[in-house]
PDB file of N, H, CA, C and O in Angstrom:
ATOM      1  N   UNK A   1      68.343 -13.343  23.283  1.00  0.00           N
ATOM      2  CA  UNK A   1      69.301 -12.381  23.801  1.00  0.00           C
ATOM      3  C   UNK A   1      70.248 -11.983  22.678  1.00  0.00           C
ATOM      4  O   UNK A   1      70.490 -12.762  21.756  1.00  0.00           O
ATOM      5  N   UNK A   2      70.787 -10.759  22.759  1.00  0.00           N
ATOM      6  H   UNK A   2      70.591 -10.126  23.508  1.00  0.00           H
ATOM      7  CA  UNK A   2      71.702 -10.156  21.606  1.00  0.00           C
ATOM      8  C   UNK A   2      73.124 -10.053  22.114  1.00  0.00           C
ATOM      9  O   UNK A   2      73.761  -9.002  22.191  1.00  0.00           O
ATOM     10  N   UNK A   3      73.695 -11.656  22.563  1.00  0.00           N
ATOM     11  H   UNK A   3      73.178 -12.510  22.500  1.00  0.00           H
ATOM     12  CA  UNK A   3      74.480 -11.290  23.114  1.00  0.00           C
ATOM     13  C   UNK A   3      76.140 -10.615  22.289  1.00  0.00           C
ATOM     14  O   UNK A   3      77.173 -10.308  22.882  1.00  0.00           O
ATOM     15  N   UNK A   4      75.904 -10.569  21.014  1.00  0.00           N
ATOM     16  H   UNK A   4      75.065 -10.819  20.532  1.00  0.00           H
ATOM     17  CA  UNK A   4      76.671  -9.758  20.376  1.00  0.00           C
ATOM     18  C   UNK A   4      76.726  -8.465  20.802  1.00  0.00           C
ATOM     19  O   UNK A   4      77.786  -7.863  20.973  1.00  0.00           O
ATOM     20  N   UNK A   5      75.510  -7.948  21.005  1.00  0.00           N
ATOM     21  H   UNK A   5      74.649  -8.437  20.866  1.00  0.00           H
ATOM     22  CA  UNK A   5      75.958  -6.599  21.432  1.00  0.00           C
ATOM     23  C   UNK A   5      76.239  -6.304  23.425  1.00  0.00           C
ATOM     24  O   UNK A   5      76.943  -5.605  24.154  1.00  0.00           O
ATOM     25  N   UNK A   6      75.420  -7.108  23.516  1.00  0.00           N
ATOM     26  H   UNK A   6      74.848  -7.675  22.924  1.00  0.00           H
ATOM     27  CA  UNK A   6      75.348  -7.411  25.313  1.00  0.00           C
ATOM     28  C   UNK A   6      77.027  -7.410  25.763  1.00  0.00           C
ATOM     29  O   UNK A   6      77.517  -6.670  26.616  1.00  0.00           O
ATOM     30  N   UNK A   7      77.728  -8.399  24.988  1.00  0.00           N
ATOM     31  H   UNK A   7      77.329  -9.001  24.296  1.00  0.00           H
ATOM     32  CA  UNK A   7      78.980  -8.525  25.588  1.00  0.00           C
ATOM     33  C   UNK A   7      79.932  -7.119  25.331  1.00  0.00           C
ATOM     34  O   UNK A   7      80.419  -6.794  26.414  1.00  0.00           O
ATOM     35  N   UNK A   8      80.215  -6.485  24.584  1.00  0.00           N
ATOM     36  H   UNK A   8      79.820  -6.749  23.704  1.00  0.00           H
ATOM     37  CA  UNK A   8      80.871  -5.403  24.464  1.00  0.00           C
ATOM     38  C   UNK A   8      80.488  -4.316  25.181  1.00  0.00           C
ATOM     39  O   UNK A   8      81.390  -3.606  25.626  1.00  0.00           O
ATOM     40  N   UNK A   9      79.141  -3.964  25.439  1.00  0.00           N
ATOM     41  H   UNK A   9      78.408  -4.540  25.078  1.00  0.00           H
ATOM     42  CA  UNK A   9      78.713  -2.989  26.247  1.00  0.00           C
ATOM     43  C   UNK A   9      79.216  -2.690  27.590  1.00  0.00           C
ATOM     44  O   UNK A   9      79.851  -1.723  28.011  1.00  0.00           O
ATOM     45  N   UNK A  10      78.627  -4.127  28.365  1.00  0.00           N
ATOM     46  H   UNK A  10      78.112  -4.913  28.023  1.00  0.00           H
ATOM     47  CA  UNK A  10      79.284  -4.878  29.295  1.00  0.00           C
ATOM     48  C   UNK A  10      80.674  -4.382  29.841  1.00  0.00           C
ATOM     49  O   UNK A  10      81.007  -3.520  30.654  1.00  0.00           O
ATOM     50  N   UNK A  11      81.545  -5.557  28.820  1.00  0.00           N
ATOM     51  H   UNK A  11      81.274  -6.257  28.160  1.00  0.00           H
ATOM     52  CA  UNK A  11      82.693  -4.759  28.893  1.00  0.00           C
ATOM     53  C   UNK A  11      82.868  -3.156  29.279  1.00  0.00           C
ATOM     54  O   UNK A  11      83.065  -2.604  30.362  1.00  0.00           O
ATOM     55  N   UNK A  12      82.765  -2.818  28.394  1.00  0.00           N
ATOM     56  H   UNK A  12      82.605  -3.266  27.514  1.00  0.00           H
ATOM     57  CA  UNK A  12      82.848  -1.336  28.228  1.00  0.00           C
ATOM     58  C   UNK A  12      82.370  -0.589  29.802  1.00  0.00           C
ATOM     59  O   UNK A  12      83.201   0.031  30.465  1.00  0.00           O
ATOM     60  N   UNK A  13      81.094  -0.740  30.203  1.00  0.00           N
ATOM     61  H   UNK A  13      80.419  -1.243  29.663  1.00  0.00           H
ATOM     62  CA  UNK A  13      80.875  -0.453  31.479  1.00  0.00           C
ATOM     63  C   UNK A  13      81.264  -0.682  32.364  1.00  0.00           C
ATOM     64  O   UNK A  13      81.195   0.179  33.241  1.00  0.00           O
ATOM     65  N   UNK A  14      81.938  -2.042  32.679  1.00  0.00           N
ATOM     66  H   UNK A  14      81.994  -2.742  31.967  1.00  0.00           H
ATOM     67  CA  UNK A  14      83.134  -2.664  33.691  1.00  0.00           C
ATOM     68  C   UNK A  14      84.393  -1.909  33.725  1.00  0.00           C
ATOM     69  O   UNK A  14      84.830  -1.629  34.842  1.00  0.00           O
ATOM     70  N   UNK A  15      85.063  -1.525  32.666  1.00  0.00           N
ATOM     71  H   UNK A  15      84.708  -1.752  31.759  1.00  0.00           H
ATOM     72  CA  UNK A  15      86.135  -0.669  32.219  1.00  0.00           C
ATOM     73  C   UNK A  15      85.591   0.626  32.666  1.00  0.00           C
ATOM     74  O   UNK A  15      86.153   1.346  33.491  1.00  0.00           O
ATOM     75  N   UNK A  16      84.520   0.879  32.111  1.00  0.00           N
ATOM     76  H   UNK A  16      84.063   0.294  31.441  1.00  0.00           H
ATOM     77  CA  UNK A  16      84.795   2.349  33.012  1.00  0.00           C
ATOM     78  C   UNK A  16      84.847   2.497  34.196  1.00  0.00           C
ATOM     79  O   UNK A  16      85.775   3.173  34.640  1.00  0.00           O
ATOM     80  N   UNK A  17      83.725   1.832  35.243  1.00  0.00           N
ATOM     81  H   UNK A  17      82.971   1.283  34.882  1.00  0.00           H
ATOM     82  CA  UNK A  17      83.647   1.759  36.464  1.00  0.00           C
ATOM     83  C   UNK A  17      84.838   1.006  37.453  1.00  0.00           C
ATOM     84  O   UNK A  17      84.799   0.911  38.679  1.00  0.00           O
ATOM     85  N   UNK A  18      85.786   0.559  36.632  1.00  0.00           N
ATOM     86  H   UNK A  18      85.818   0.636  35.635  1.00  0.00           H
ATOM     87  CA  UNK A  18      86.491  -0.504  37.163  1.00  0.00           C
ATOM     88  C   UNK A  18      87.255  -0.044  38.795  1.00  0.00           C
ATOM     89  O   UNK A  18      87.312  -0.569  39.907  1.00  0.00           O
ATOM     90  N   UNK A  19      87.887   1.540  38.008  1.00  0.00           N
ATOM     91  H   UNK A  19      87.842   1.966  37.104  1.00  0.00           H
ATOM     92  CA  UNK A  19      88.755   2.122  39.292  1.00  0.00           C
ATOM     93  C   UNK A  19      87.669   2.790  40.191  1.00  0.00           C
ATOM     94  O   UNK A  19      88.221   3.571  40.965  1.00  0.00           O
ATOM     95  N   UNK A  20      86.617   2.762  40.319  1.00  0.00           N
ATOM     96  H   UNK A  20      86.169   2.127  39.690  1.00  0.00           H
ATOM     97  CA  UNK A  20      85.683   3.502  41.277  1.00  0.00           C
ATOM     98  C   UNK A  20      85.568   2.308  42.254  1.00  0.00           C
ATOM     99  O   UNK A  20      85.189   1.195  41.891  1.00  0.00           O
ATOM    100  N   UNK A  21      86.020   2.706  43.866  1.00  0.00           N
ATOM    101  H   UNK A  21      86.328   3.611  44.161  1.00  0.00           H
ATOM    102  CA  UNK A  21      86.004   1.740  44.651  1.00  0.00           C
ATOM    103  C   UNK A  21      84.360   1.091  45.604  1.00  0.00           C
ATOM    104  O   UNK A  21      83.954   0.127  46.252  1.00  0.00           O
ATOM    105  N   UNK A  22      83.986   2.235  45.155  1.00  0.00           N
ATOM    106  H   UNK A  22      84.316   3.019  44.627  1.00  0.00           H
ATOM    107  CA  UNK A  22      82.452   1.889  45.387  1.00  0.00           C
ATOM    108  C   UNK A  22      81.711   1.212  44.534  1.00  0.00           C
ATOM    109  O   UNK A  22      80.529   0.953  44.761  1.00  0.00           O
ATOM    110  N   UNK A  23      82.341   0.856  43.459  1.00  0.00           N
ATOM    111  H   UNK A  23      83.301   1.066  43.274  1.00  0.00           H
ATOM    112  CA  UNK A  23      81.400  -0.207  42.417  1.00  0.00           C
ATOM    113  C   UNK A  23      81.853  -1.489  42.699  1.00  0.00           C
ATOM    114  O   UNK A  23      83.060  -1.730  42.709  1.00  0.00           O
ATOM    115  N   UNK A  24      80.648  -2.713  43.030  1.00  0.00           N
ATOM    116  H   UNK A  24      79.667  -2.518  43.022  1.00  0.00           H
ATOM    117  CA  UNK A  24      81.463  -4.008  43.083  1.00  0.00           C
ATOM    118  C   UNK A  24      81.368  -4.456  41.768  1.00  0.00           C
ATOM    119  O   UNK A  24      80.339  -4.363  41.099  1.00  0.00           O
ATOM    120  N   UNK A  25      82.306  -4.888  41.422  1.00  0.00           N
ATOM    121  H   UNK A  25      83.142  -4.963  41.965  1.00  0.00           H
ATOM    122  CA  UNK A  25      82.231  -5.345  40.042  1.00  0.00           C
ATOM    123  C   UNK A  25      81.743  -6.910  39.806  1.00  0.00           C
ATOM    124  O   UNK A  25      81.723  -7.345  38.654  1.00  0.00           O
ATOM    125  N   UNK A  26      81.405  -7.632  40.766  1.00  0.00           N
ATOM    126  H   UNK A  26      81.422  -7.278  41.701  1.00  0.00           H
ATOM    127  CA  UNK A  26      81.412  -8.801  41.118  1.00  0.00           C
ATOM    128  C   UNK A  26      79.837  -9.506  40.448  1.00  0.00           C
ATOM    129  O   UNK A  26      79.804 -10.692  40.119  1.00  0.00           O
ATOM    130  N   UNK A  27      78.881  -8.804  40.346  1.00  0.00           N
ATOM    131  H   UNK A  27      78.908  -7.841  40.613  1.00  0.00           H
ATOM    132  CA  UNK A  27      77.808  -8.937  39.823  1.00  0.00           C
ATOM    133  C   UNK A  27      77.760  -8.552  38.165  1.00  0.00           C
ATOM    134  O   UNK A  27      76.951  -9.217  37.518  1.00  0.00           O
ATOM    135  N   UNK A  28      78.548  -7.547  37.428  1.00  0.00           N
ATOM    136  H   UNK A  28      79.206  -7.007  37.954  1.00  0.00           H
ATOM    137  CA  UNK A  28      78.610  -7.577  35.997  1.00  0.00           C
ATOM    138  C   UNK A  28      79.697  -8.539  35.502  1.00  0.00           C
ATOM    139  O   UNK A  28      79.742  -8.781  34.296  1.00  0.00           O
ATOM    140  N   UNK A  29      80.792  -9.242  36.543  1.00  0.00           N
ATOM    141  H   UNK A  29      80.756  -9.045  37.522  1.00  0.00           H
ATOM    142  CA  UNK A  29      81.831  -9.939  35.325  1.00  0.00           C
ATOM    143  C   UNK A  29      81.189 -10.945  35.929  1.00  0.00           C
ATOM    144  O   UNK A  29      81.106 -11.714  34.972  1.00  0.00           O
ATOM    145  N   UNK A  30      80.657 -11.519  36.852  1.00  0.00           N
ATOM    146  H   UNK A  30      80.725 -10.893  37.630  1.00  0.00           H
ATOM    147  CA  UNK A  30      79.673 -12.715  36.641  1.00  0.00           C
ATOM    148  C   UNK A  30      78.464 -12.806  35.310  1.00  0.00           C
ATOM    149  O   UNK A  30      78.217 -13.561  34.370  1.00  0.00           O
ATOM    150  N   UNK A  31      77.938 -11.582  35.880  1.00  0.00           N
ATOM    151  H   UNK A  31      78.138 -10.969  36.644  1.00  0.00           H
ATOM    152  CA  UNK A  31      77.170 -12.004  34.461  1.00  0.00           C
ATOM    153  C   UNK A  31      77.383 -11.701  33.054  1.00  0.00           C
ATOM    154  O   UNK A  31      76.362 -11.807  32.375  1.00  0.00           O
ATOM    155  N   UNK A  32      78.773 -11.240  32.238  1.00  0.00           N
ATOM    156  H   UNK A  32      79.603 -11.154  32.790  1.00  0.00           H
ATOM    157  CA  UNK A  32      79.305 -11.276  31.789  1.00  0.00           C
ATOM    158  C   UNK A  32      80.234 -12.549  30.725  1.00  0.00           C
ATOM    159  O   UNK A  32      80.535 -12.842  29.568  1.00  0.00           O
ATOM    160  N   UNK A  33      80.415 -13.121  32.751  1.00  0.00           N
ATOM    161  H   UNK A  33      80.170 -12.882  33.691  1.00  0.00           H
ATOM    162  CA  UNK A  33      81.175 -14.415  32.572  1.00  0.00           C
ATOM    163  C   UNK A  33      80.149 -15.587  32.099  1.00  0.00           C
ATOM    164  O   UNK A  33      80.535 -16.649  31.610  1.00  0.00           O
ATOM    165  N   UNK A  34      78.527 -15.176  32.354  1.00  0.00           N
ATOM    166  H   UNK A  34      78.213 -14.313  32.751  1.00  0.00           H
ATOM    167  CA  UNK A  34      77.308 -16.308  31.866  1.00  0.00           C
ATOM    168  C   UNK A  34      77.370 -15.952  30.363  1.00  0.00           C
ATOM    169  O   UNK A  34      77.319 -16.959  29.657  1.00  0.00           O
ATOM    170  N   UNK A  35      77.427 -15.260  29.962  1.00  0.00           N
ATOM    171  H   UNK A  35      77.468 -14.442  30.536  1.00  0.00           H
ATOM    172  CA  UNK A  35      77.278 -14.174  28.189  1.00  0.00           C
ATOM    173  C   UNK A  35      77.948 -15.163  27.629  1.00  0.00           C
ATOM    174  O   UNK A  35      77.492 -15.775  26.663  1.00  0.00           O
ATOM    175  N   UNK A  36      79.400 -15.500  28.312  1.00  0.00           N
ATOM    176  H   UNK A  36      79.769 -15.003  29.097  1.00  0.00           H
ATOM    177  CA  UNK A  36      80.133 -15.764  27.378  1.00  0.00           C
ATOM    178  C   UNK A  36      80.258 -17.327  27.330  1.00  0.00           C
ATOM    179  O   UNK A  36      81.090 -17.907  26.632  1.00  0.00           O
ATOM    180  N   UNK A  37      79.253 -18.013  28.227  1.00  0.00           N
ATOM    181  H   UNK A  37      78.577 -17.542  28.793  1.00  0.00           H
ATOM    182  CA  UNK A  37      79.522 -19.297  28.763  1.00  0.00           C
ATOM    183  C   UNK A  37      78.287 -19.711  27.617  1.00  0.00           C
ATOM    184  O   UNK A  37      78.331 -20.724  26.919  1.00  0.00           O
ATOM    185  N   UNK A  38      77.102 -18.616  27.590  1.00  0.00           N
ATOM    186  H   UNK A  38      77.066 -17.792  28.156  1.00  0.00           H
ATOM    187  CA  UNK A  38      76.364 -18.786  26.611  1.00  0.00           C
ATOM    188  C   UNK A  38      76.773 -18.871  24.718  1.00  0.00           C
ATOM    189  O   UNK A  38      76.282 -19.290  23.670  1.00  0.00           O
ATOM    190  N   UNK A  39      77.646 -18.360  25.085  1.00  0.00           N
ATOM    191  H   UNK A  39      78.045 -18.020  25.936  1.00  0.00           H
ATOM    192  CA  UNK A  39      78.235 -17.819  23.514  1.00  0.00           C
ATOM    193  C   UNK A  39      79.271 -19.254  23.371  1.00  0.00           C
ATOM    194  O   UNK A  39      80.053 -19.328  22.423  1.00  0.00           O
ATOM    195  N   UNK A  40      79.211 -19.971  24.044  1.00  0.00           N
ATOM    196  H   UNK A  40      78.575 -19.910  24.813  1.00  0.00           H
ATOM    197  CA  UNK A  40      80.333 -21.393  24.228  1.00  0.00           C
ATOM    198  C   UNK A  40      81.850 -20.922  24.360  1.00  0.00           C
ATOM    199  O   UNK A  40      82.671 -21.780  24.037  1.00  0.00           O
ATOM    200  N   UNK A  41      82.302 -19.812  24.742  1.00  0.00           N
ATOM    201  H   UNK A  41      81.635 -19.115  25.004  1.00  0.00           H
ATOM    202  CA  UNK A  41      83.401 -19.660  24.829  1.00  0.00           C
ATOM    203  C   UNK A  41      84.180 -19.434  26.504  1.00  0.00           C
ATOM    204  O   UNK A  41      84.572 -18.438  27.112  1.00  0.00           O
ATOM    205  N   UNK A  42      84.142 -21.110  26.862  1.00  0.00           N
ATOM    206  H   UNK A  42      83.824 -21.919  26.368  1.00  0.00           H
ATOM    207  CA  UNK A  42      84.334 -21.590  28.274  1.00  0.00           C
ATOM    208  C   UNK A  42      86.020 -20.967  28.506  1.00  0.00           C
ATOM    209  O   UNK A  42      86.523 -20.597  29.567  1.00  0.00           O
ATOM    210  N   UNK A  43      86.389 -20.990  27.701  1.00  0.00           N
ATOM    211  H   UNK A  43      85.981 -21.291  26.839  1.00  0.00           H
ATOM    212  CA  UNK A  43      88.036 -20.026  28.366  1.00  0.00           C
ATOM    213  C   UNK A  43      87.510 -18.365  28.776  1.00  0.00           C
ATOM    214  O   UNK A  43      87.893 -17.903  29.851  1.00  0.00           O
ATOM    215  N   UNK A  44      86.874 -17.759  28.117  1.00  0.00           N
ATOM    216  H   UNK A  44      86.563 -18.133  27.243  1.00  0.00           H
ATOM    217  CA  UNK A  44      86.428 -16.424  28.662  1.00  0.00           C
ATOM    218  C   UNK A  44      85.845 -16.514  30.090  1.00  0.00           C
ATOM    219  O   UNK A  44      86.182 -15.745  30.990  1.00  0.00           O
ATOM    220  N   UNK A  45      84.808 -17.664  30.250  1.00  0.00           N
ATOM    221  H   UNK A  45      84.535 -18.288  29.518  1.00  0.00           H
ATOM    222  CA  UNK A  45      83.729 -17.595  31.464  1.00  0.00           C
ATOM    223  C   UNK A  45      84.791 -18.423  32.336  1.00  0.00           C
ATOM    224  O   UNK A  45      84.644 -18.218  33.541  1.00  0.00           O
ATOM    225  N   UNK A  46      85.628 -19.140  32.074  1.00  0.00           N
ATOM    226  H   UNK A  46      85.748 -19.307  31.096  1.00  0.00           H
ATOM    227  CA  UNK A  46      86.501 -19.602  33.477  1.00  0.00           C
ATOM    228  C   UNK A  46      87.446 -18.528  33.714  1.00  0.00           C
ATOM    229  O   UNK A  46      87.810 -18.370  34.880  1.00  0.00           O
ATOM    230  N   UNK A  47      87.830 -17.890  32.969  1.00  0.00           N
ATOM    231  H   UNK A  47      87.535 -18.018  32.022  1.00  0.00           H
ATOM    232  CA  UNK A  47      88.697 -16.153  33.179  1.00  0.00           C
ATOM    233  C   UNK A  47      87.756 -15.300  33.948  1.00  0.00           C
ATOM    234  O   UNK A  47      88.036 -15.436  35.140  1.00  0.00           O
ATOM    235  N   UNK A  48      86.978 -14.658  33.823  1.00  0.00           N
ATOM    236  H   UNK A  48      86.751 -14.548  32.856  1.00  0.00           H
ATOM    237  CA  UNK A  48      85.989 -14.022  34.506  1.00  0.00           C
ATOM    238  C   UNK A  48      84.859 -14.768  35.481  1.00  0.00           C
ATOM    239  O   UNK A  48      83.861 -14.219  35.948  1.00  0.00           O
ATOM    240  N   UNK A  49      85.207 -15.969  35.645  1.00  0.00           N
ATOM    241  H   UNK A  49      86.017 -16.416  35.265  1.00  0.00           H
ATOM    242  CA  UNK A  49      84.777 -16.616  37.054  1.00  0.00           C
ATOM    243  C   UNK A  49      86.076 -16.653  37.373  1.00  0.00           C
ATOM    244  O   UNK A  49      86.081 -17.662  38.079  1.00  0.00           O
ATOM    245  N   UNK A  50      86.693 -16.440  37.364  1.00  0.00           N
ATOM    246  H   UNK A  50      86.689 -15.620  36.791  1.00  0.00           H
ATOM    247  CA  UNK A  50      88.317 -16.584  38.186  1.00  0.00           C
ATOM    248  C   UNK A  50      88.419 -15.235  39.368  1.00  0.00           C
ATOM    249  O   UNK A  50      89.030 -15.119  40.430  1.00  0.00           O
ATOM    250  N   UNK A  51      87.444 -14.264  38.544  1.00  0.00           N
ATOM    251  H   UNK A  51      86.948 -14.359  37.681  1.00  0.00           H
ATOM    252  CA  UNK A  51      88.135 -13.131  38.620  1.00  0.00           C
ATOM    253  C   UNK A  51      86.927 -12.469  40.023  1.00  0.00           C
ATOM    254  O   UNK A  51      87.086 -11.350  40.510  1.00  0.00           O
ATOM    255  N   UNK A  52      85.751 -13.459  40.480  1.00  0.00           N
ATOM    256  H   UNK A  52      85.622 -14.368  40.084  1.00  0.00           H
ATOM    257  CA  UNK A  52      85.004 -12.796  41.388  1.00  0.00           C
ATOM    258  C   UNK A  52      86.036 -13.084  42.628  1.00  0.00           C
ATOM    259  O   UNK A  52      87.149 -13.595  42.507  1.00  0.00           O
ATOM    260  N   UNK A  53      85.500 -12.700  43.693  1.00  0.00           N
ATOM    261  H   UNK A  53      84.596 -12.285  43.791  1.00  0.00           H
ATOM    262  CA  UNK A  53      85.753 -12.267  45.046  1.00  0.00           C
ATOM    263  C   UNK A  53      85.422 -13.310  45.610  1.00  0.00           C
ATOM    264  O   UNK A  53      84.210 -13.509  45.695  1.00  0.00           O
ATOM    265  N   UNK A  54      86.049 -13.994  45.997  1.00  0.00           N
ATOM    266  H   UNK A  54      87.034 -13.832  45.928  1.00  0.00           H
ATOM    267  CA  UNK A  54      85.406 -15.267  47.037  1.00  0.00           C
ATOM    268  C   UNK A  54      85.306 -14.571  48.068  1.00  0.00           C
ATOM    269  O   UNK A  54      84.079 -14.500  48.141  1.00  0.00           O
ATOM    270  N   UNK A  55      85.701 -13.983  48.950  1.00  0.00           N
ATOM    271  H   UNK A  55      86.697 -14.040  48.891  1.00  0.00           H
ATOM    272  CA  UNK A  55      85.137 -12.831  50.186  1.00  0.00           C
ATOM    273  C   UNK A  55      83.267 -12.453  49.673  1.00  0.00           C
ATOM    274  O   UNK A  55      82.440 -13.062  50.351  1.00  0.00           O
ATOM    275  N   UNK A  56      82.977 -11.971  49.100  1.00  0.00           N
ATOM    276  H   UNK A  56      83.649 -11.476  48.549  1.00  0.00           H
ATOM    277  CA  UNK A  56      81.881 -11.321  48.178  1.00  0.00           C
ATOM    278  C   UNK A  56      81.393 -12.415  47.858  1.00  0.00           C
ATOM    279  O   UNK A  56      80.330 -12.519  48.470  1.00  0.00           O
ATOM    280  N   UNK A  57      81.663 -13.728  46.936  1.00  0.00           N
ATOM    281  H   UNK A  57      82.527 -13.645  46.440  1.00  0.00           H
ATOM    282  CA  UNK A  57      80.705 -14.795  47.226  1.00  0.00           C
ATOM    283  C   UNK A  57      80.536 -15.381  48.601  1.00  0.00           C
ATOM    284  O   UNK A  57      79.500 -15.963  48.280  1.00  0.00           O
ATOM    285  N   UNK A  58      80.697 -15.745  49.972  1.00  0.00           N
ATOM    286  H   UNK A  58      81.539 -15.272  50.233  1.00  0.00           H
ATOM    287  CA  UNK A  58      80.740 -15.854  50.799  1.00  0.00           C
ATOM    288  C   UNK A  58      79.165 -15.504  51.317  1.00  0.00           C
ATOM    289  O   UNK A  58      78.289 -16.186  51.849  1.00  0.00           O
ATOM    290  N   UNK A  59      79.273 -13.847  50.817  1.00  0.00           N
ATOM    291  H   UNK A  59      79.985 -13.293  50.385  1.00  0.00           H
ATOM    292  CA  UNK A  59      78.069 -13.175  51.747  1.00  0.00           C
ATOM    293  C   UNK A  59      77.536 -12.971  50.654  1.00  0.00           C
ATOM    294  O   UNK A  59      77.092 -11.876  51.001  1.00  0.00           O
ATOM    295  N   UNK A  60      77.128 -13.083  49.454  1.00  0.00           N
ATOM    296  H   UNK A  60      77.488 -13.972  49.173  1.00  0.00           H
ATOM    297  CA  UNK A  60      75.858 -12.836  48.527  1.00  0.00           C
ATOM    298  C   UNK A  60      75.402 -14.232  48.306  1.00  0.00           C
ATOM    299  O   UNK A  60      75.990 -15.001  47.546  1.00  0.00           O
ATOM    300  N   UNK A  61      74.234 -14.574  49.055  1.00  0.00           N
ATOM    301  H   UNK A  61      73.756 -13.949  49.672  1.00  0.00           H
ATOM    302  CA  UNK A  61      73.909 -16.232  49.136  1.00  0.00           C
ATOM    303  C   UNK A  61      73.827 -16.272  47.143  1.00  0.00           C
ATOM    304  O   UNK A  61      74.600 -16.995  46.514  1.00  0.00           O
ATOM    305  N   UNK A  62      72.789 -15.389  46.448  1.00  0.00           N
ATOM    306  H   UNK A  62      72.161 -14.802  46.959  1.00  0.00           H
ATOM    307  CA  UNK A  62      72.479 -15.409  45.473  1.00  0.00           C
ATOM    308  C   UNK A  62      73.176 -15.610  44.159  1.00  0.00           C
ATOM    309  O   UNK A  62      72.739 -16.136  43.136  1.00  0.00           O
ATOM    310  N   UNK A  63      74.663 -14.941  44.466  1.00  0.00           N
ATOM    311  H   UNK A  63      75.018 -14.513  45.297  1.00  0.00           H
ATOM    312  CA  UNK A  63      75.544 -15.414  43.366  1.00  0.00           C
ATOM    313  C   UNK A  63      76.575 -16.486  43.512  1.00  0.00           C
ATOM    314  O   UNK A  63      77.401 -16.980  42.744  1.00  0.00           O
ATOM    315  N   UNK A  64      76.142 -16.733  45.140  1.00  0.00           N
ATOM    316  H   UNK A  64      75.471 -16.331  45.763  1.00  0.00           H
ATOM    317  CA  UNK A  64      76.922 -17.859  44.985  1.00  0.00           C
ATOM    318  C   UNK A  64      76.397 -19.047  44.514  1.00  0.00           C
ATOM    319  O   UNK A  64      77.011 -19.913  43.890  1.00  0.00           O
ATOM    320  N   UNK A  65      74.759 -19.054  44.973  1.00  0.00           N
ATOM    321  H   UNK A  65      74.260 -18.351  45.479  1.00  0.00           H
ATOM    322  CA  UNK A  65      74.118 -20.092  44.396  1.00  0.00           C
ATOM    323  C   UNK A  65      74.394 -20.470  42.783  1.00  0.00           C
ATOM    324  O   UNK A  65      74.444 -21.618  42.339  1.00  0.00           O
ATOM    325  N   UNK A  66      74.567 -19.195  41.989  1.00  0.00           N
ATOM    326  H   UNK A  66      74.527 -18.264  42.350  1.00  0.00           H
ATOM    327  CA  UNK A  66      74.314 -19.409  40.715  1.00  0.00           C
ATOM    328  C   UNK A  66      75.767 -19.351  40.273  1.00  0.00           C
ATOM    329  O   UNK A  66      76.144 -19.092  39.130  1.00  0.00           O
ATOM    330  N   UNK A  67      76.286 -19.535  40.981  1.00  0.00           N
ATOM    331  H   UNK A  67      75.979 -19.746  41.909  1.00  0.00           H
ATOM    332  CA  UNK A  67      77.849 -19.892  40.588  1.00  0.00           C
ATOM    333  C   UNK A  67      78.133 -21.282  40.908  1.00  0.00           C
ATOM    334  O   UNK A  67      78.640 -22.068  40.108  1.00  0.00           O
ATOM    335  N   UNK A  68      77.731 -21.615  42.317  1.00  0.00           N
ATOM    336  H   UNK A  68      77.319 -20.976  42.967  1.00  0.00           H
ATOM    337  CA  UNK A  68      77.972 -23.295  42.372  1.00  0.00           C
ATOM    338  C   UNK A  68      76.812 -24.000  41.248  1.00  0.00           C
ATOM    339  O   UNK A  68      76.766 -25.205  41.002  1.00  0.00           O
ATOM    340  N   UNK A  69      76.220 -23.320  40.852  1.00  0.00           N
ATOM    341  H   UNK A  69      76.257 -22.341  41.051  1.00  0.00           H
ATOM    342  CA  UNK A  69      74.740 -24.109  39.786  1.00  0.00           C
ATOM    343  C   UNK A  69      75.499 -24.305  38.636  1.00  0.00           C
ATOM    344  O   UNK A  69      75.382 -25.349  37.994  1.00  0.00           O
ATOM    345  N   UNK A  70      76.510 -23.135  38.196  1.00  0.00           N
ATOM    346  H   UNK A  70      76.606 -22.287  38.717  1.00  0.00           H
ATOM    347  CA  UNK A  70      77.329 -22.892  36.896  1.00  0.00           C
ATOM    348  C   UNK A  70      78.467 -24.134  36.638  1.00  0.00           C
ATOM    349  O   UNK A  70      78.733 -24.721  35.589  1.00  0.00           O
ATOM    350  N   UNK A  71      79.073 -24.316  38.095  1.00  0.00           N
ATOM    351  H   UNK A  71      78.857 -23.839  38.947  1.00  0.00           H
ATOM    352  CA  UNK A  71      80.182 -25.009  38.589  1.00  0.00           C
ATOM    353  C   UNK A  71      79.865 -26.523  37.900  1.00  0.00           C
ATOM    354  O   UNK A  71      80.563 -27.152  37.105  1.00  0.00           O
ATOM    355  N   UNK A  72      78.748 -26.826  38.407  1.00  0.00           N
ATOM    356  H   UNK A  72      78.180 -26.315  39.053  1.00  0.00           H
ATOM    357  CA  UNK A  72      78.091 -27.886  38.261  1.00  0.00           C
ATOM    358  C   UNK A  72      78.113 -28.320  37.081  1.00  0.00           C
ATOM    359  O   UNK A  72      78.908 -29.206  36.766  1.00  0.00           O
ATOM    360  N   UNK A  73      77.246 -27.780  36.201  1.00  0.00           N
ATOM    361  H   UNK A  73      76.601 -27.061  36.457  1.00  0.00           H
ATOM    362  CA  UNK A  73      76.651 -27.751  34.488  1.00  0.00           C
ATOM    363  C   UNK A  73      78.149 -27.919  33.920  1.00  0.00           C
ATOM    364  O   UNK A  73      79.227 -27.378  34.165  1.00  0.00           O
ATOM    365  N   UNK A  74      77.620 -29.112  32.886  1.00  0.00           N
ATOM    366  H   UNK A  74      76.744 -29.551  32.687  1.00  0.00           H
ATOM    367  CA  UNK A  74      78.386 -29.149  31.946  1.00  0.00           C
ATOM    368  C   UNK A  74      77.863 -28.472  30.273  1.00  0.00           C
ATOM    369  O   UNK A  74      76.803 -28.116  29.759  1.00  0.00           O
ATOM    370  N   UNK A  75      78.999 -28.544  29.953  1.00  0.00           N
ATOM    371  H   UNK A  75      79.861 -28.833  30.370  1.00  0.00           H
ATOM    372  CA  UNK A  75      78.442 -27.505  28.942  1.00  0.00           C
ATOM    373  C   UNK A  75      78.970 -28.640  27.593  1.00  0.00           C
ATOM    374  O   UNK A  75      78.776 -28.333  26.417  1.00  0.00           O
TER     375      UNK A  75
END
């Protein structure tokens, strides 16, 4: 993965879409928040796991799974 370039893009697309209320943002700063958990920089990925929707994890069985999987792992 190139996550040098992956993470800025990212960004960048979150920022734009941010104020559009029809975008959930909840699926790019999660995986965002994995980029950076990959890149070892655990203060970024506990900032942007801070930042999902527990309402929204609730009802997406799928990211919640891979968020309590994340929760778990030590790094």
């Amino acid at each position: 993965t190139r996550l040098d370039e992956a993470i800025p893009n990212l960004e960048k697309f979150i920022v734009v879409h941010g104020n559009d209320k029809r975008f959930n943002k909840n699926w790019p700063i999660w995986t965002l928040a994995k980029m950076y958990k990959q890149q070892g920089n655990l203060e970024k990925y506990k900032s942007l796991r801070a930042q999902l929707d527990v309402e929204y994890l609730k009802q997406d069985k799928q990211i919640k799974a891979e968020v309590e999987k994340a929760d778990k792992e030590k790094v």
